[in-house]
C-alpha positions as CSV (number, residue, x, y, z in Angstrom):
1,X,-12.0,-39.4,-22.0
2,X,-9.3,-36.8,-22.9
3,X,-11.2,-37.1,-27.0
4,X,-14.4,-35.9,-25.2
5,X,-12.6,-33.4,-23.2
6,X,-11.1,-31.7,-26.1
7,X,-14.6,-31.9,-28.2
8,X,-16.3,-30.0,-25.2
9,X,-13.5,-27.4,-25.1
10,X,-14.0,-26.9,-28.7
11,X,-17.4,-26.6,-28.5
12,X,-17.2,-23.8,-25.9
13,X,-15.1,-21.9,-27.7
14,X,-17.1,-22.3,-30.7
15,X,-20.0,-20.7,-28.2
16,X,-17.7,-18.0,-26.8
17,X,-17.1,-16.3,-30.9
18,X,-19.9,-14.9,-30.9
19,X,-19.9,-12.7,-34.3
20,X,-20.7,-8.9,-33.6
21,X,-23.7,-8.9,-35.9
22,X,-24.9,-11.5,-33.5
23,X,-24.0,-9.5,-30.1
24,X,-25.4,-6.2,-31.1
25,X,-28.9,-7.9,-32.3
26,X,-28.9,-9.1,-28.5
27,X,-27.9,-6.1,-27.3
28,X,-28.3,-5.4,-23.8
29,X,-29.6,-2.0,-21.2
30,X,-25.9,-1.8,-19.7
31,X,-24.5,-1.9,-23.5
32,X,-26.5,0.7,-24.3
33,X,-25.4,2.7,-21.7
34,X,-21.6,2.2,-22.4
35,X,-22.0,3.6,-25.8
36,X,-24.0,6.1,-25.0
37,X,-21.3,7.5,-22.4
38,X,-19.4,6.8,-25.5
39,X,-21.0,8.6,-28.2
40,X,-17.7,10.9,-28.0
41,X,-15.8,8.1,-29.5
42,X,-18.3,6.8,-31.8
43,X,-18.4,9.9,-33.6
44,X,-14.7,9.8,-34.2
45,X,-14.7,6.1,-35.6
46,X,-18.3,7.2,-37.4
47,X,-16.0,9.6,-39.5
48,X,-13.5,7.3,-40.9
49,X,-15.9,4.4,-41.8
50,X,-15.7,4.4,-45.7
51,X,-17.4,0.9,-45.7
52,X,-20.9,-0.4,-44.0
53,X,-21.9,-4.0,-44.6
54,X,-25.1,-4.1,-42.6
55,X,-26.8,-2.0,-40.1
56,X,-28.6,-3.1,-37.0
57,X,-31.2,-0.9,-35.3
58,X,-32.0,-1.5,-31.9
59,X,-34.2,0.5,-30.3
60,X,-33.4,1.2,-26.8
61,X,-37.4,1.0,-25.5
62,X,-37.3,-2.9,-26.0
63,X,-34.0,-3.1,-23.8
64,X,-35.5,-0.9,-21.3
65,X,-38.1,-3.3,-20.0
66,X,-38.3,-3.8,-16.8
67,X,-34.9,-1.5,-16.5
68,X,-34.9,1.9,-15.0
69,X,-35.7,4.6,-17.2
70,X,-34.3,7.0,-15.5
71,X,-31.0,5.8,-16.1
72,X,-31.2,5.8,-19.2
73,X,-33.1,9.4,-19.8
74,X,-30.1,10.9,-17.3
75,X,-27.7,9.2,-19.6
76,X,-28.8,10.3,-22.7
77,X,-28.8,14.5,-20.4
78,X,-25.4,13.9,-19.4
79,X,-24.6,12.7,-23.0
80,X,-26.2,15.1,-24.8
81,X,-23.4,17.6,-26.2
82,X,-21.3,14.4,-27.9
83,X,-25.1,12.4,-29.1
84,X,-25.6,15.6,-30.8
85,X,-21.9,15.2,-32.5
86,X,-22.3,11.5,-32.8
87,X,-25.6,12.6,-35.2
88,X,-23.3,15.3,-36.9
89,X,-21.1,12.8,-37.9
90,X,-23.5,10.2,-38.9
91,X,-24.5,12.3,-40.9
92,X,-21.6,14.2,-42.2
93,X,-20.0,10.7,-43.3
94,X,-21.9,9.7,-47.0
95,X,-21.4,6.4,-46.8
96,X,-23.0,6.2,-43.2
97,X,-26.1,8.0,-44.0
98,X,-26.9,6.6,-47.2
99,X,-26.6,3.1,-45.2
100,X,-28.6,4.6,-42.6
101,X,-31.3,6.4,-44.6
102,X,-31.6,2.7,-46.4
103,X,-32.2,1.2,-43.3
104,X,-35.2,3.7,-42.7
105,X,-33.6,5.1,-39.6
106,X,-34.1,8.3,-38.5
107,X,-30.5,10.2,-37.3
108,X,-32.2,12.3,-34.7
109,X,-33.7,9.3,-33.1
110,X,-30.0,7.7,-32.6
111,X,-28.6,7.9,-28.7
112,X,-25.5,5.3,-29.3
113,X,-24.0,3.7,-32.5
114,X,-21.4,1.1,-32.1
115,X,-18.9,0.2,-35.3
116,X,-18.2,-3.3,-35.4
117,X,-14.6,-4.6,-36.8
118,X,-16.7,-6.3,-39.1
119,X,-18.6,-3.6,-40.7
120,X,-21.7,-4.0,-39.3
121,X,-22.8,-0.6,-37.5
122,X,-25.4,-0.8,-34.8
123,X,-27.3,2.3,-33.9
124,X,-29.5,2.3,-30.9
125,X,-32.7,4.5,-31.5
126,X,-35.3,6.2,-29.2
């Protein structure tokens, strides 16, 4: 009993690691939120990234099904002074752009990027 116990605990926290590569390809509407309140700090780490190892583009339209729009349009108003410095600085950082402009995406079309500890960057897109 106490042999199954402990396979089923690992196994759970096997589950629980989820890599971030993995988390930000399931992104979610309230996560997309939270970053874009925190575009302010996303611009700041966007400036010291000097590696990027992947990027994932999630494009907040897919999330927002069956979500209220309207949140997320008032977000992006409220947001709008630090998105456009988020962009500046995605951008401004060479490394970051080329990665970006490899992965097709367009900078002004970017609300939220999130910079995983793992080098993967995840921009969310309009």
């Amino acid at each position: 009993m106490l042999l199954k116990k402990s396979v089923l605990a690992a196994g759970i926290v096997a589950a629980l690691a989820v890599p971030t590569s993995f988390a930000a390809s399931n992104a979610n509407f309230g996560q997309v939120i939270s970053s874009i309140q925190a575009s302010k700090t996303g611009a700041t780490q966007i400036q010291g990234i000097t590696e990027v190892k992947s990027v994932n583009v999630v494009k907040v339209a897919d999330l927002a099904k069956g979500e209220n729009m309207t949140a997320l349009d008032n977000a992006v108003t409220k947001n709008e002074a630090d998105i456009t410095t988020l962009r500046t600085a995605l951008t401004a950082n060479t490394t970051v752009n080329t990665a970006l402009a490899t992965a097709s995406v367009d900078v002004a079309s970017v609300v939220a990027a999130d910079v995983g500890s793992d080098g993967v960057l995840t921009v969310y897109i309009r």
